[in-house]
C-alpha positions, 0 to 999 in steps of 0.5 A: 665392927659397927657402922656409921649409917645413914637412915631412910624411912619406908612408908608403905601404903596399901587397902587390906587386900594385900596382906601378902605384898605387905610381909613379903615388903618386909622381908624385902627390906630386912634382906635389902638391909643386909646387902644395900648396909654393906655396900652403901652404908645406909639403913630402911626403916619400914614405917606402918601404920599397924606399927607407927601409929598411936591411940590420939585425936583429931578431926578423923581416924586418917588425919590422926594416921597422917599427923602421925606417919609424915617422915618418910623418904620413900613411899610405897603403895600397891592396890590390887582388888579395892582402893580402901575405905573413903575418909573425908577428903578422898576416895581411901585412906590409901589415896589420901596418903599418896596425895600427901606424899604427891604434895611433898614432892611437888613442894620440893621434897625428895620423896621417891614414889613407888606405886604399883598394882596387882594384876592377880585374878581376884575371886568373882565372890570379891569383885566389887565393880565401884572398887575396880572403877575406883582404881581404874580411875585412880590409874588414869589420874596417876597418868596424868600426873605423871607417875610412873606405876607397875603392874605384877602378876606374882607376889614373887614378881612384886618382891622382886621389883620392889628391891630391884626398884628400891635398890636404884633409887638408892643408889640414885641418893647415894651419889647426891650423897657422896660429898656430904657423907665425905665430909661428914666422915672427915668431921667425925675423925676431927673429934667434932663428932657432936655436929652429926650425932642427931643423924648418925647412928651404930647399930648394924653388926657384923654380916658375913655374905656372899661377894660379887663372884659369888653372886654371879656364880649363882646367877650362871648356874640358876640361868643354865638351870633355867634354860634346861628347864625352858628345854625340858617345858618345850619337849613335853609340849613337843611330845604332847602335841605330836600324840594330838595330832595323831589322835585327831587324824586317827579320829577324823579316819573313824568319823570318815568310815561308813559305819559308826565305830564309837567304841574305836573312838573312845579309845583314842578319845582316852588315849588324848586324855591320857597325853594330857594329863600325862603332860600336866602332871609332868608340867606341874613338877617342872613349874616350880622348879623353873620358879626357884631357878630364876627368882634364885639368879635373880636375887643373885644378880640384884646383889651383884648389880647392888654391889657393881653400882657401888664398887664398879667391879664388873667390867663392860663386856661382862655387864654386856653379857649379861644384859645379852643374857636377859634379852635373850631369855626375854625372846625365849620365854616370848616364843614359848608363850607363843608355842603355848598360846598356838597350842591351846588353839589347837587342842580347843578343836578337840571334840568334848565327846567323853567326860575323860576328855572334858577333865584332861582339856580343863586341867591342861588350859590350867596348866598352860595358863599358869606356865603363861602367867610364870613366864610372862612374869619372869618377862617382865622382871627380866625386862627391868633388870636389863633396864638397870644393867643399861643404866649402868652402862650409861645406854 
């Protein structure tokens, strides 16, 4: 049976650095339609340039895009290697945009702003140092007007975010609403449907998914399934390290000798090699699948919190908990990464004496750097999530 929705416009701006954030944006809001329609009766429109704008003319090609694109409820913009092209009167296209929407809200519209910035490393061929001074300037300048922006790692992390974020401030608009939607509904079942028809719209079929129980089912199993696969990371790294120490001493015993045994070091120096690698190969499996465990109970939690915000379903000790949950993982993945960090020390004093052992040294600091970068973004998105249970728990 079809819906009386209310519709919010999506703009999102960006250089064309960020293909990827851009479609998974996309994705994001068609998935967000499915969960946040259900349960507050609200419809996103993404609104593009690539898709919103139209063959005109004006005073320059951005002017013609502003003119075009200025009916928005919310704006998004990402930067990660380059601010963009300089138009007339700003630095980038996307700069100017940002201004426009920052001129909105300061005349007294709702707006929400929501900027972020990508932390990904970017390939030394594309470094362009006026661009990374740019954006360091444009940063400082957001500062200072007081907006709030975030920063991502992984274009999973960002995706993440962008609904978590997205989601509260929906829910924030849907409380102002709730008198007008009340009443507005009351109309409309008077037969006085006329008054409304310009801002209601029906076109959002049925859609069957999961429930609130279901959502928290998925999110305690993923998380069970995080830590085994936390424990699983942290015995290899245990493993690893106590054959190191075994080979170091072993060699520091040869060196010790009066005659020069080469060929009894080299054996332990290939024996070191084959523990690393032996260690990559085995982290490199186990990676992804910490990967899909987490991003899984996270998309979980984001439905069920979607639906706690609007039903209020889930009681206190069980918000609680889960809170507990994240910050607990939060102190984990903070520990492990220590563990990581103390290690990659460690392994530094290995003396390069083999190619063998130059290669195993090289593709472990790989290795270890990716499991950082994995779990400093799984920090980061549990860090929020913690802040929206709290939220709800009025902390």
């Amino acid at each position: 049976m079809a819906q009386n929705l209310i519709h919010y416009n999506i703009f999102l701006a960006s250089p064309s650095d960020v293909a990827e954030e851009r479609k998974l944006i996309e994705t994001s809001i068609n998935e967000l339609n499915i969960t946040v329609c259900k349960t507050l009766n609200v419809r996103l429109d993404l609104i593009k340039w690539e898709t919103h704008s139209y063959p005109s003319v004006g005073n320059y090609s951005q002017e013609v895009i502003n003119d075009q694109i200025n009916d928005y409820d919310f704006f998004i913009g990402i930067m990660w290697s380059k601010v963009g092209s300089p138009t007339p009167n700003s630095k980038s296209g996307t700069i100017e945009e940002f201004d426009i929407a920052y001129e909105k809200l300061k005349n007294g519209s709702d707006v929400k702003i929501l900027f972020y910035f990508s932390d990904k490393p970017i390939p030394p061929s594309e470094i362009e140092p006026e661009q990374i001074l740019q954006i360091k300037k444009f940063r400082s300048d957001l500062q200072q007007k007081g907006v709030y922006y975030y920063n991502y790692s992984k274009p999973e992390e960002f995706q993440s975010l962008i609904k978590l974020h997205i989601s509260q401030h929906l829910n924030e608009v849907n409380s102002k609403r709730k008198i007008e939607t009340a009443f507005k509904q009351k109309v409309l079942k008077s037969g006085e449907n006329d008054i409304f028809n310009n801002n209601l719209e029906t076109d959002l079929s049925d859609y069957e998914e999961y429930g609130l129980i279901e959502y928290l089912d998925i999110f305690k199993d993923s998380f069970a399934d995080v830590e085994s696969s936390l424990e699983r990371l942290g015995n290899y790294l245990v493993e690893l390290g106590t054959n190191i120490s075994k080979r170091t001493e072993k060699i520091n015993s040869f060196n010790a000798l009066p005659f020069n045994t080469i060929k009894d070091i080299k054996k332990e120096i290939d024996k070191a090699s084959n523990d690393m690698f032996d260690y990559v190969k085995r982290t490199n499996v186990e990676i992804p699948l910490f990967h899909e465990y987490y991003y899984k109970g996270m998309e979980a939690l984001s439905s069920a919190l979607t639906i706690q915000e609007e039903d209020g379903m889930i009681s206190y000790s069980d918000l609680k908990e889960l809170s507990e949950t994240l910050n607990n993982n939060y102190l984990i993945f903070n520990k492990t990464i220590e563990q990581i960090e103390g290690f990659k020390l460690k392994v530094s004093v290995i003396p390069r004496v083999s190619v063998s052992i130059k290669m195993a040294k090289r593709k472990m600091d790989q290795t270890l750097d990716e499991l950082i970068s994995e779990l400093r973004s799984a920090q980061n998105l549990s860090s929020e999530f913690s802040k929206r249970i709290d939220s709800i728990l009025d902390i």
